[in-house]
Every structure is written in structure tokens, then in C-alpha cells.
C-alpha positions as CSV (number, residue, x, y, z in Angstrom):
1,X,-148.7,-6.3,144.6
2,X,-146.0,-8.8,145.0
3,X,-143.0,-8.5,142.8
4,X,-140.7,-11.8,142.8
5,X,-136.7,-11.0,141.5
6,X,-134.2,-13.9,142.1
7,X,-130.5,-13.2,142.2
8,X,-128.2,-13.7,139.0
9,X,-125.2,-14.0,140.8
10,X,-123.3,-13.0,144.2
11,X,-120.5,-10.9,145.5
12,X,-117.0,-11.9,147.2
13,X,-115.1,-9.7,148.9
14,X,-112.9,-9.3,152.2
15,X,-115.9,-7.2,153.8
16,X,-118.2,-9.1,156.3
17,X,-120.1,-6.7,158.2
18,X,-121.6,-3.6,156.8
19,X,-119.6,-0.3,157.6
20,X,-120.3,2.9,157.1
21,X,-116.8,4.6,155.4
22,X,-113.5,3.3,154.2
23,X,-114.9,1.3,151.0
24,X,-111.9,2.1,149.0
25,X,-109.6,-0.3,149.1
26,X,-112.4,-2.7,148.7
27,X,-112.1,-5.1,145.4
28,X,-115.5,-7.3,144.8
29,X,-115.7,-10.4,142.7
30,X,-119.3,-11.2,141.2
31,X,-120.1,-14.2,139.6
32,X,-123.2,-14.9,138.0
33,X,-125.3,-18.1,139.6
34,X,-125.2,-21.4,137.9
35,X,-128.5,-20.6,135.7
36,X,-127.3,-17.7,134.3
37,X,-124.9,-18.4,131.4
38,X,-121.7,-17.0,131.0
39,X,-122.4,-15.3,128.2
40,X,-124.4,-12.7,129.6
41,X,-121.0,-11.3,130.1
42,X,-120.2,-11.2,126.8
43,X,-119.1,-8.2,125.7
44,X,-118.4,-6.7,129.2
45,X,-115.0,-5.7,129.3
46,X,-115.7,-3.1,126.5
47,X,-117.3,-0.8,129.5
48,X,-115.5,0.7,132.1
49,X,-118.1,0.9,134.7
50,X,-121.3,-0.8,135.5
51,X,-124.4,-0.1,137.6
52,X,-124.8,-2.9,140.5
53,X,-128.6,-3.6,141.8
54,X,-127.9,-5.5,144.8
55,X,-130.2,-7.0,147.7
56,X,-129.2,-6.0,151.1
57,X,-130.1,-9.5,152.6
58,X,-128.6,-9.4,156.1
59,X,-130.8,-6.0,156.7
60,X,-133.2,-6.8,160.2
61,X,-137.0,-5.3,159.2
62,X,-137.5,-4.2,162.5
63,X,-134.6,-1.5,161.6
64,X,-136.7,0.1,158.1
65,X,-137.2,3.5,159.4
66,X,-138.5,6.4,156.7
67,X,-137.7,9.5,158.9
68,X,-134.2,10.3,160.9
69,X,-130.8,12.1,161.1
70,X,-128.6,10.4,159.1
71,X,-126.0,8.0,161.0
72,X,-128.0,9.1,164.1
73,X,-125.7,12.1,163.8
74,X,-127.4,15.1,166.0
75,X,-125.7,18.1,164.0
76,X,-127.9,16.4,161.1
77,X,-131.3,17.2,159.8
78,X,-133.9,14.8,159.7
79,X,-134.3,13.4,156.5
80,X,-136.7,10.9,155.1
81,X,-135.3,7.5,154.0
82,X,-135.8,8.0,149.9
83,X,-133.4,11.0,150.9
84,X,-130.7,9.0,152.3
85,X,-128.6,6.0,150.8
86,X,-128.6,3.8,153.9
87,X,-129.4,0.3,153.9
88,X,-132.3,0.0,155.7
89,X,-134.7,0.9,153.1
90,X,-138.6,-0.6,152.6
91,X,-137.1,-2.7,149.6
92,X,-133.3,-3.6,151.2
93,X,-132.2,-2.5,147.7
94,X,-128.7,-1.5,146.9
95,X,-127.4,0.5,144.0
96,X,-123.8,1.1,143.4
97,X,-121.6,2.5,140.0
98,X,-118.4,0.7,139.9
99,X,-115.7,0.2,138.0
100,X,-114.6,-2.7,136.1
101,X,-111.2,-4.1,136.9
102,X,-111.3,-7.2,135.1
103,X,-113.5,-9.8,133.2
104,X,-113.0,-13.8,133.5
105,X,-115.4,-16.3,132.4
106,X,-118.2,-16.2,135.0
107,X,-116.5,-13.2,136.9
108,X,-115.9,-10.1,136.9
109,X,-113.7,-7.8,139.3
110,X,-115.4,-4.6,140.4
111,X,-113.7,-1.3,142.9
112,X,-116.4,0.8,144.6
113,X,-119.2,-1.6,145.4
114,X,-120.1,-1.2,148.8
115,X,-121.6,-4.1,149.4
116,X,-120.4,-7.3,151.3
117,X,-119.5,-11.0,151.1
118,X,-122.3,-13.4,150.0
119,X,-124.5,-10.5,148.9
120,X,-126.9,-11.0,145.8
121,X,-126.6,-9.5,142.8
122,X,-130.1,-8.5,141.1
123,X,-129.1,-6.9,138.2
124,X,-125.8,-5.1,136.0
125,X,-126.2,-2.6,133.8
126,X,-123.0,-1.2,132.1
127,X,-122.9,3.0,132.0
128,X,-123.5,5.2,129.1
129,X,-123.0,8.6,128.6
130,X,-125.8,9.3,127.7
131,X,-127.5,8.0,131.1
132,X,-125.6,10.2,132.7
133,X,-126.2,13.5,134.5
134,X,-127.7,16.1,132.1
135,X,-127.2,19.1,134.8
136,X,-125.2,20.2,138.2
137,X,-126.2,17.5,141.2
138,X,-127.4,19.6,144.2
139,X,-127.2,18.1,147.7
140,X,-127.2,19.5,151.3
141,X,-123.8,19.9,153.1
142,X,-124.4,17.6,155.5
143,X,-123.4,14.7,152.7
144,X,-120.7,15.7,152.0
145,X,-119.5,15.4,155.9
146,X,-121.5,12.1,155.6
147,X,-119.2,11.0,152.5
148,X,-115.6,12.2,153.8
149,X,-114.3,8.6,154.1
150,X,-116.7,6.4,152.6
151,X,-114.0,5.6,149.5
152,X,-111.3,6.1,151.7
């Protein structure tokens, strides 16, 4: 089965290449693409942070990989792929809550997307409550090693 999505818009920011920590300081512009109209933003700035499906376009296929240590790191279990957030993944998607800094026109200004320059946007969803965890989130230690500077 073939499923066909097309970008609605694309992100700016100072990052180029894709790192793995110190996403912090990072501040992303996305604007929606010249068939989408601006007011698919209408309403926006009433939420304080979105959901950002983005296409991890610069990913290399020969790299997809469903089993490994995370970051290649040794001290690391193995750990299939839908068990990691890395961007080599079967489908090169991305999914990132951020929060919303600022809405203009065709724009808006997002912190904690890690995603770079020139990458397409497939879909925002703003965050409700109500979508929101319903228990405690259980995770192995090693992400939390993993994590220690990512928002640095």
C-alpha cells in the first residue's frame, strides 16, 4: 500500500546538520507552503504548544536499521528501532512537542523542535490536556543518559 502525504509547510532554523544533543537554544520558524492558506493558522496563538509531524528528508535508506544500541553506545542494550527516537526510521518520520513562541501571518515561531533547516512539515496539531498522559511514563535508564543534553 502506498500512502502519498505532501508537505504543508517547512522549517528555518540556524541547524544544518542533524545532531544528536544541545537542541535548546534552537528557535524554528515554520511557514506553511504557498497552497496552504494562512488561515489554517487561525486561532493558533491561543495554544501554547503544538505537536510537529515532520519528514526527515536528508535520512540515506541504506542507514534504516530495526535492531541496535542506541548511538552505537556499547554500555547500551540493543533495542529495536520503534523503541528508539532516532531518525533513521522505515518511514523517516519525525515527531516533536514544542512550544509556541510567536504567531505571524504564515509563521509561527516554535522552541524544542529538533529538526533542521529546509525540513518539511507534514502536519500540526496543537496539545490538549486531555491527549495527554493518563499515567506514570516508564522508560529504561539508559534514556535518560541518552537525553542528558539533548535540550541543553
Amino acid at each position: 500500500m502506498d500512502i502519498i502525504l505532501n508537505p504543508i509547510a517547512i522549517i528555518a532554523n540556524k541547524r544544518e546538520t542533524p545532531t544528536d544533543d544541545f537542541w535548546g537554544d534552537t528557535i524554528s520558524e515554520i511557514t506553511l507552503l504557498p497552497d496552504i492558506p494562512e488561515e489554517a493558522f487561525k486561532g493558533i496563538e491561543k495554544f501554547s504548544h503544538l505537536e510537529i509531524i515532520y519528514f526527515f528528508n536528508k535520512t540515506d535508506d541504506s542507514k534504516i536499521v530495526f535492531s541496535g544500541r542506541p548511538r552505537g553506545n556499547p554500555a547500551w542494550p540493543e533495542m529495536g528501532i520503534f523503541c528508539q527516537r532516532k531518525k533513521d526510521r522505515p518511514n523517516h518520520l519525525g515527531l516533536c512537542t514544542v512550544e509556541l513562541i510567536e504567531h505571524t501571518g504564515r509563521t509561527i515561531k516554535v522552541k524544542f523542535l529538533d529538526a533542521i533547516d529546509g525540513t518539511p512539515v507534514l502536519d500540526i496539531k496543537p496539545v490538549f490536556k486531555e491527549f495527554e498522559l493518563k499515567g506514570e511514563i516508564k522508560q529504561p535508564a539508559w534514556t535518560i543518559e541518552l537525553m542528558k543534553d539533548y535540550w541543553k
